[in-house]
Backbone as XML, in Angstrom:
<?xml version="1.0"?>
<chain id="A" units="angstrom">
  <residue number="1" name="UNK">
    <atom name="N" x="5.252" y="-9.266" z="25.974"/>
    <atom name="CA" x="5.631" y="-9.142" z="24.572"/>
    <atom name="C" x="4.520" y="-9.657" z="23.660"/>
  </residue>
  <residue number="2" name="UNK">
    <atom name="N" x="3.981" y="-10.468" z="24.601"/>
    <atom name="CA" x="2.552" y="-11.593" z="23.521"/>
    <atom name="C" x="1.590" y="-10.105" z="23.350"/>
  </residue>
  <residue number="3" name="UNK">
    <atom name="N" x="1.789" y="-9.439" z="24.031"/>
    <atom name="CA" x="0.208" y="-8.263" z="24.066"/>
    <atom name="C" x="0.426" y="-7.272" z="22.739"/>
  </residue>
  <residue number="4" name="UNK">
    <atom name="N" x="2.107" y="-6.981" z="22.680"/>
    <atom name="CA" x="2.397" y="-6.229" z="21.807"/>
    <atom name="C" x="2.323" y="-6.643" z="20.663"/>
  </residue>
  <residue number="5" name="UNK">
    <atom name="N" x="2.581" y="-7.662" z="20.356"/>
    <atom name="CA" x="2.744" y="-8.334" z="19.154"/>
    <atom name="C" x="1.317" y="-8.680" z="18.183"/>
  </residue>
  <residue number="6" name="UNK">
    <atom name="N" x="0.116" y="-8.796" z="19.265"/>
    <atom name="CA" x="-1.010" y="-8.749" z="19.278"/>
    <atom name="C" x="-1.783" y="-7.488" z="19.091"/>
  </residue>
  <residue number="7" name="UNK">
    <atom name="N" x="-1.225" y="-6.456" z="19.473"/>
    <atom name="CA" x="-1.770" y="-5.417" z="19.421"/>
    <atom name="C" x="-1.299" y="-4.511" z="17.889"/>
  </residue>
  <residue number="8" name="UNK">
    <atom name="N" x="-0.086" y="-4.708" z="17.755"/>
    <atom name="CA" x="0.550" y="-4.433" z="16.276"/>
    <atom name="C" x="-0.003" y="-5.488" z="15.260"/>
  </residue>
  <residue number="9" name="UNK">
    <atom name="N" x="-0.312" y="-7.191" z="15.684"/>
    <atom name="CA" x="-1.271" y="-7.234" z="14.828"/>
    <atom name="C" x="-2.562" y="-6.928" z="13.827"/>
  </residue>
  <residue number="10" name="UNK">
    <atom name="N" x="-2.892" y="-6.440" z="15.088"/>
    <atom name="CA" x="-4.573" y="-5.728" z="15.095"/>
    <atom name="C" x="-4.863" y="-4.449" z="14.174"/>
  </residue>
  <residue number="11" name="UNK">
    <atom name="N" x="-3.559" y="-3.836" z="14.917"/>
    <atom name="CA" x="-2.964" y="-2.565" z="14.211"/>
    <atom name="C" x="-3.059" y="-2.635" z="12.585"/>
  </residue>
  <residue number="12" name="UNK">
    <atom name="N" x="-2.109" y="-3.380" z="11.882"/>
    <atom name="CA" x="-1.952" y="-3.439" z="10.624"/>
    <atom name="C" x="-3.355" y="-4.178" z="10.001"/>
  </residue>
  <residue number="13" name="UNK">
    <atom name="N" x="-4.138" y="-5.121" z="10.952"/>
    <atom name="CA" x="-5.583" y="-5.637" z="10.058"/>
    <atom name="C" x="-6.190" y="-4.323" z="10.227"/>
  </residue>
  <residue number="14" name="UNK">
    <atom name="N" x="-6.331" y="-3.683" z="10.952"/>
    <atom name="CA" x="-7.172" y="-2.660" z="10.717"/>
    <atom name="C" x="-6.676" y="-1.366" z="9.652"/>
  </residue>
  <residue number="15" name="UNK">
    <atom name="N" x="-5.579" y="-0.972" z="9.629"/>
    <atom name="CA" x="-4.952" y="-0.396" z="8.765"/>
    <atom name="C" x="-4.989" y="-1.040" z="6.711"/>
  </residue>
  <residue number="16" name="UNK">
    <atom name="N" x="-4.757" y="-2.447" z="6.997"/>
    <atom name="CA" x="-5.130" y="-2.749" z="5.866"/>
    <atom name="C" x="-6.706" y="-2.887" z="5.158"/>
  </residue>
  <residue number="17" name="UNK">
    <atom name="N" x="-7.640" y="-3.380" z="6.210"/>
    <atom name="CA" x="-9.199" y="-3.258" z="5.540"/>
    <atom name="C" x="-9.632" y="-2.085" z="5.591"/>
  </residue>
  <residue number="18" name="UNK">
    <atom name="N" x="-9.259" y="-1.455" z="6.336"/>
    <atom name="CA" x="-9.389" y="0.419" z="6.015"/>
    <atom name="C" x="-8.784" y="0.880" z="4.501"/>
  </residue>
  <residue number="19" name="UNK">
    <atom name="N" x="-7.614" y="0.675" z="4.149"/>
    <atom name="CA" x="-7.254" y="1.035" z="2.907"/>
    <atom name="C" x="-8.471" y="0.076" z="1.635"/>
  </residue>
  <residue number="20" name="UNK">
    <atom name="N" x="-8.302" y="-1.134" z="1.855"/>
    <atom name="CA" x="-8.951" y="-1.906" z="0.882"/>
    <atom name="C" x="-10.425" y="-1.322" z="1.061"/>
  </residue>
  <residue number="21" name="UNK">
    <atom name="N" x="-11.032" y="-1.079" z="2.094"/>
    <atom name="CA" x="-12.541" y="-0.511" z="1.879"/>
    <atom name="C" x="-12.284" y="0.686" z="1.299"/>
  </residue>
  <residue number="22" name="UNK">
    <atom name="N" x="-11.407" y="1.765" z="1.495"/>
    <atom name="CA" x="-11.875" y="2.750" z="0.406"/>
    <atom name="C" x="-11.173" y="2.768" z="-0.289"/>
  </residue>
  <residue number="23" name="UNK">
    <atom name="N" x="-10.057" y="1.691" z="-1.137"/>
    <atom name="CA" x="-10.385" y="1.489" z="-1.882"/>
    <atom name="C" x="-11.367" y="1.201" z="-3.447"/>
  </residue>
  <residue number="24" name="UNK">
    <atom name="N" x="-11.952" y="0.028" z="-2.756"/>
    <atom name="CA" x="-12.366" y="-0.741" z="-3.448"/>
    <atom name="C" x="-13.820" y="-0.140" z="-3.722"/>
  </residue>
  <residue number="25" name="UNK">
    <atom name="N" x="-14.119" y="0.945" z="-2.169"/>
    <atom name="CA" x="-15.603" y="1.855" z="-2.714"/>
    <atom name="C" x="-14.629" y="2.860" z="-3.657"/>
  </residue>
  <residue number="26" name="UNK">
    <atom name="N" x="-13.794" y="3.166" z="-4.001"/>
    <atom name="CA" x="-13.351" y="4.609" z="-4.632"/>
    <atom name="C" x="-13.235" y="3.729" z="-6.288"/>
  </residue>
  <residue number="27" name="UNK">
    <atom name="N" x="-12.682" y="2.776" z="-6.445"/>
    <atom name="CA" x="-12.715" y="2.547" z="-7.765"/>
    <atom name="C" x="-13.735" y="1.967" z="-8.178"/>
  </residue>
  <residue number="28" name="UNK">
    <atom name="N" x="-15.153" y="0.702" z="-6.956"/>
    <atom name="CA" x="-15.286" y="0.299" z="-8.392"/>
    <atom name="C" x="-16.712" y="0.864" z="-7.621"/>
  </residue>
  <residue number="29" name="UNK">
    <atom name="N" x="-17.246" y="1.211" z="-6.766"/>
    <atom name="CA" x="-18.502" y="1.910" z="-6.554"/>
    <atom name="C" x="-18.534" y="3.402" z="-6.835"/>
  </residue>
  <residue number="30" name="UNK">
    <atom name="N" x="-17.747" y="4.341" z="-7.122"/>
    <atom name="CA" x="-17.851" y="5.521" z="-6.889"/>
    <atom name="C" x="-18.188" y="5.863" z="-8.261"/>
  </residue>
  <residue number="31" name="UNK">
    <atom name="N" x="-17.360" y="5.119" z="-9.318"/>
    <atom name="CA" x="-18.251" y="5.666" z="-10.827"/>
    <atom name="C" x="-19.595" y="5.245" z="-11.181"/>
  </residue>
  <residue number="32" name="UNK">
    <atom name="N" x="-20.394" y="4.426" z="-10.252"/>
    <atom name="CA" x="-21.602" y="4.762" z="-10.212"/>
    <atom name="C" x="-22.538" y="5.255" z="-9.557"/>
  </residue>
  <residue number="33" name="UNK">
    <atom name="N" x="-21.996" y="6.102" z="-9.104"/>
    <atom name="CA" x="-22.199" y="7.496" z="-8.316"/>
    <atom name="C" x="-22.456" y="8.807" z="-9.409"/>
  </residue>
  <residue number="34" name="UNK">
    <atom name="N" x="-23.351" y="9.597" z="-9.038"/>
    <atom name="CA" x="-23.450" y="10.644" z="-9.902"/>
    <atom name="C" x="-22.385" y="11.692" z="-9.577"/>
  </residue>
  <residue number="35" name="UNK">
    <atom name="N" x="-21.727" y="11.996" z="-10.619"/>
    <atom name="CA" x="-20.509" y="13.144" z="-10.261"/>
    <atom name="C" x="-20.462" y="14.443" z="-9.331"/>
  </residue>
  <residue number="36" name="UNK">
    <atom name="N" x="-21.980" y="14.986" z="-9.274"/>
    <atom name="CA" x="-22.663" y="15.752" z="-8.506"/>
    <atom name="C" x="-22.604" y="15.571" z="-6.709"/>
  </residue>
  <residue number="37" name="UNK">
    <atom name="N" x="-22.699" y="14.197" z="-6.488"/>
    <atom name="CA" x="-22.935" y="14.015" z="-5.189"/>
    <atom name="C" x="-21.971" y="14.134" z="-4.714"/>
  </residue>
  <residue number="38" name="UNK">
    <atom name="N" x="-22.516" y="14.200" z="-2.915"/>
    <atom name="CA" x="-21.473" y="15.163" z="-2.212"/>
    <atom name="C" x="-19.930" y="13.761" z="-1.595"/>
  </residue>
  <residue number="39" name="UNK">
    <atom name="N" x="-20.278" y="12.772" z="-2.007"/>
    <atom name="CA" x="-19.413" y="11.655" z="-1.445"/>
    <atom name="C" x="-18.161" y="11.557" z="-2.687"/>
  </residue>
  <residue number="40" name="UNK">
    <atom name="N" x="-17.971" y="12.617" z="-3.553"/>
    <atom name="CA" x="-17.030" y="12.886" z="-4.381"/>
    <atom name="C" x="-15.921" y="13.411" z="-3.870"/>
  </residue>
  <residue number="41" name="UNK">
    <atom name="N" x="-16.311" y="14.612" z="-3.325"/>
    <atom name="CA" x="-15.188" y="15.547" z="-2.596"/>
    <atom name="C" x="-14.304" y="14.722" z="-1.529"/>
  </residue>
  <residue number="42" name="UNK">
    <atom name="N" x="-14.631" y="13.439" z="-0.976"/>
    <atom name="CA" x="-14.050" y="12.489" z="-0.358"/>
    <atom name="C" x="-12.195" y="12.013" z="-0.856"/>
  </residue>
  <residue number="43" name="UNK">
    <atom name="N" x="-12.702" y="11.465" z="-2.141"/>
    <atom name="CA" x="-11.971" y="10.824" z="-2.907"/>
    <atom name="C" x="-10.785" y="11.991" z="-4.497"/>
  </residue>
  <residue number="44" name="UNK">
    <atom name="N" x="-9.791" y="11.527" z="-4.601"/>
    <atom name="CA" x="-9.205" y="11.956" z="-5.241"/>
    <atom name="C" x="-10.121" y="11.363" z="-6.608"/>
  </residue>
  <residue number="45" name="UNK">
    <atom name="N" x="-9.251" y="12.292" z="-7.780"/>
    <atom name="CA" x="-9.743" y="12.082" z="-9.458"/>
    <atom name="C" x="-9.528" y="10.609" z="-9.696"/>
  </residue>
  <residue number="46" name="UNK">
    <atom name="N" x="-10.051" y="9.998" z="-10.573"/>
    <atom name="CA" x="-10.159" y="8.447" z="-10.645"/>
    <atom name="C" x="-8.353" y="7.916" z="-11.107"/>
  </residue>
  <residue number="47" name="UNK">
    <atom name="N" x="-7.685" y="8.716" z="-12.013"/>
    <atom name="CA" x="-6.514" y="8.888" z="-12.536"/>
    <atom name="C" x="-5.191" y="7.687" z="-11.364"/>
  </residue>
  <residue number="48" name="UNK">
    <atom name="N" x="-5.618" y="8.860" z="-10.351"/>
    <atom name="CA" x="-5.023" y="8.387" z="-8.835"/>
    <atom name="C" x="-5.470" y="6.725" z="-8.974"/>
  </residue>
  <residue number="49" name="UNK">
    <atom name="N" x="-6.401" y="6.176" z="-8.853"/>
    <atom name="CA" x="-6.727" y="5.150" z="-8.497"/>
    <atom name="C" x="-5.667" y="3.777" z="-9.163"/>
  </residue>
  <residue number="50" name="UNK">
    <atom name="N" x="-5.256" y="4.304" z="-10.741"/>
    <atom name="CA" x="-3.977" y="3.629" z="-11.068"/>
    <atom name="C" x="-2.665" y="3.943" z="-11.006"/>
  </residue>
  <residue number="51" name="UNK">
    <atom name="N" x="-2.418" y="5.264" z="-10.550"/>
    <atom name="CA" x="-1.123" y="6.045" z="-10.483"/>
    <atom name="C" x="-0.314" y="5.482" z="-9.102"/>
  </residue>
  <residue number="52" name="UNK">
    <atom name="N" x="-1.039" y="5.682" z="-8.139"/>
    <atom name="CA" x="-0.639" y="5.613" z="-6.935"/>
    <atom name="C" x="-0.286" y="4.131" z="-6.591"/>
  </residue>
  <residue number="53" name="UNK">
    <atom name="N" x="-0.721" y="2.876" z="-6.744"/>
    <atom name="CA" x="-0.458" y="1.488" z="-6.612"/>
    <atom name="C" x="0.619" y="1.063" z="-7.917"/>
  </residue>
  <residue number="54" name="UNK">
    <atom name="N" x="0.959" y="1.773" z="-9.195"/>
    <atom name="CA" x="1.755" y="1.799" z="-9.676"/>
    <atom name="C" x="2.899" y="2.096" z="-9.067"/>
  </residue>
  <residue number="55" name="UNK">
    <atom name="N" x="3.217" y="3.425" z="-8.841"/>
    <atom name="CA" x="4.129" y="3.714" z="-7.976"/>
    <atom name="C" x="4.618" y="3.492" z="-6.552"/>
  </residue>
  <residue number="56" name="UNK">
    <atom name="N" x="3.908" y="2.751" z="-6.106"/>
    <atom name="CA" x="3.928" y="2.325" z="-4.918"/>
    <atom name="C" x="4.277" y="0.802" z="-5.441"/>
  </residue>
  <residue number="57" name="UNK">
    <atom name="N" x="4.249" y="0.016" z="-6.338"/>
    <atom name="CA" x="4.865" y="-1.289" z="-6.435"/>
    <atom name="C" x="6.535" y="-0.579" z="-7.092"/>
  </residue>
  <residue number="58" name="UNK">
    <atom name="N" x="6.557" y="0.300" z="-7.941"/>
    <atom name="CA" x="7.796" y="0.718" z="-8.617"/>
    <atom name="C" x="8.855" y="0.691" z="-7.095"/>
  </residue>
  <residue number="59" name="UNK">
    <atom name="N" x="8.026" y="1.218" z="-6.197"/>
    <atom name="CA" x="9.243" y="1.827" z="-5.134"/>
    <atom name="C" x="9.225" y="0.480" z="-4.343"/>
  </residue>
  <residue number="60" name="UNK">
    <atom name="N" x="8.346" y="-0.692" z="-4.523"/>
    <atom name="CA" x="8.148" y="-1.504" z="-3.109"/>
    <atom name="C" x="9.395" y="-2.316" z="-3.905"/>
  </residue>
  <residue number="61" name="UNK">
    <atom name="N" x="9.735" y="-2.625" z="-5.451"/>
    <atom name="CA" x="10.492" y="-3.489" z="-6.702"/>
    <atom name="C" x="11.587" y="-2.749" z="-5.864"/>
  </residue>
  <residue number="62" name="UNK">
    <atom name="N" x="11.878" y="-1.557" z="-6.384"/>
    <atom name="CA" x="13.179" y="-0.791" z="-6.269"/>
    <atom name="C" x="13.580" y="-1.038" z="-4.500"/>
  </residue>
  <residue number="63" name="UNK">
    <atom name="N" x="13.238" y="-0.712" z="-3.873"/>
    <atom name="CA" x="13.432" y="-1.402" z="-2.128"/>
    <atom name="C" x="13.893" y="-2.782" z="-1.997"/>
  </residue>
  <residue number="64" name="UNK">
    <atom name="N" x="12.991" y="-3.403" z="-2.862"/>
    <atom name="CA" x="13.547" y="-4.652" z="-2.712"/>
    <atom name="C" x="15.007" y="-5.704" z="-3.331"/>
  </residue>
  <residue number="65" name="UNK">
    <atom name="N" x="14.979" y="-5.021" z="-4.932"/>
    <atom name="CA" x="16.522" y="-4.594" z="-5.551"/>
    <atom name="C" x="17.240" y="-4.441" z="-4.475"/>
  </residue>
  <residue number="66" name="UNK">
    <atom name="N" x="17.195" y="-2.885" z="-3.790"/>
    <atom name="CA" x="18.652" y="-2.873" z="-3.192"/>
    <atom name="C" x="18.951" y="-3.657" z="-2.144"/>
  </residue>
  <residue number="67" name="UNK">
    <atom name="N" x="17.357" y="-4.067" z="-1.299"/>
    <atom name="CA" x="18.191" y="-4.989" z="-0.220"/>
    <atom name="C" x="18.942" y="-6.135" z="-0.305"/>
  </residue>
  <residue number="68" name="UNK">
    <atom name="N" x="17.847" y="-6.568" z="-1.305"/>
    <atom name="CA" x="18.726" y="-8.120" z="-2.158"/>
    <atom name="C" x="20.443" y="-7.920" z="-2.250"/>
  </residue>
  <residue number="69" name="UNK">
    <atom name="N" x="20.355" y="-6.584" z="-3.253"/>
    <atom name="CA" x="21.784" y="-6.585" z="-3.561"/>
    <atom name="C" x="22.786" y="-5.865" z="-1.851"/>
  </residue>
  <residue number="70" name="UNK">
    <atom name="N" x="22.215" y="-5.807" z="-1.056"/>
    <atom name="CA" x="23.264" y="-5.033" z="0.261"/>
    <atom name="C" x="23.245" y="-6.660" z="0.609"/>
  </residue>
  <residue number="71" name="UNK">
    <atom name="N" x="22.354" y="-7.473" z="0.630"/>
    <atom name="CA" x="22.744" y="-8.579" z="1.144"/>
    <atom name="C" x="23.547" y="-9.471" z="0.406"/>
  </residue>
  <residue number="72" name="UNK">
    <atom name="N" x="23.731" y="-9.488" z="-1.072"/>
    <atom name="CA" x="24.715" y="-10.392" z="-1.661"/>
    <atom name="C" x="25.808" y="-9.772" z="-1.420"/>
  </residue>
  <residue number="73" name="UNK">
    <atom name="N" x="26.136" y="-8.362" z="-1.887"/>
    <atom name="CA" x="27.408" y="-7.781" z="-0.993"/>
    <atom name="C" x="28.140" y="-8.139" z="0.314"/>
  </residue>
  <residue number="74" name="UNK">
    <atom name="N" x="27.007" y="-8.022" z="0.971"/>
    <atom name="CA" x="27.170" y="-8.439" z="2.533"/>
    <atom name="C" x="27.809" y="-9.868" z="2.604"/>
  </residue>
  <residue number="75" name="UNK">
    <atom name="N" x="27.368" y="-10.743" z="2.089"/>
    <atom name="CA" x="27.671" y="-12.185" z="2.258"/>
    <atom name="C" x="28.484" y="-12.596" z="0.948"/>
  </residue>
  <residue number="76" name="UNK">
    <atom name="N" x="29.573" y="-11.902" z="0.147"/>
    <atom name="CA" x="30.417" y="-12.012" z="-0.814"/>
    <atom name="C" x="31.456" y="-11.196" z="0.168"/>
  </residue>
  <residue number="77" name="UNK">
    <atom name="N" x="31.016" y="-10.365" z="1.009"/>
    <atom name="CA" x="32.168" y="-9.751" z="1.935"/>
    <atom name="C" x="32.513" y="-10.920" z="2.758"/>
  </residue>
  <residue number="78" name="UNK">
    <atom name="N" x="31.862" y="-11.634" z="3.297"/>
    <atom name="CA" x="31.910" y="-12.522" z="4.135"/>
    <atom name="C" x="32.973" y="-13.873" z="3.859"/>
  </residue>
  <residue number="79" name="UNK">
    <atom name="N" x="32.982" y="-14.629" z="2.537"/>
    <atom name="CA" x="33.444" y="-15.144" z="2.216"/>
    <atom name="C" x="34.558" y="-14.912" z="1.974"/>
  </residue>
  <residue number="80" name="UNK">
    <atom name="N" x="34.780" y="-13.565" z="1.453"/>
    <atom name="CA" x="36.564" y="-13.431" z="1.151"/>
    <atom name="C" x="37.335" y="-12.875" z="1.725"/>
  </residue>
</chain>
């Protein structure tokens, strides 16, 4: 179980510095990049770069709302 747990570690560090590197080249290195070059076609319109982590906290808020509230439910069922 120690291997798995280790290995799904690994999993998500690598999954996360993968996102944060292109990231962090897509917003703050790529506008000084000439629009021309070919390392454009890579990356979505800059627009994305605030749209998408917006909405992705809106839905991570809203996820977290309902569990909160299935669990006060849950444990107001409990009591009475």
């Amino acid at each position: 179980m120690e291997l798995a747990d280790r290995a799904v570690g690994l999993l998500l560090t690598l999954t996360s510095l993968s996102i944060f590197t292109y990231y962090t080249f897509w917003v703050i290195i790529l506008p000084l990049v000439d629009s021309d070059h070919f390392v454009h076609k890579y990356f979505l319109p800059q627009e994305y770069a605030i749209l998408i982590p917006v909405y992705a906290g809106v839905a991570l808020i809203c996820l977290l709302s309902v569990f909160i509230g299935y669990v006060m439910l849950k444990s107001m069922k409990k009591k009475a």
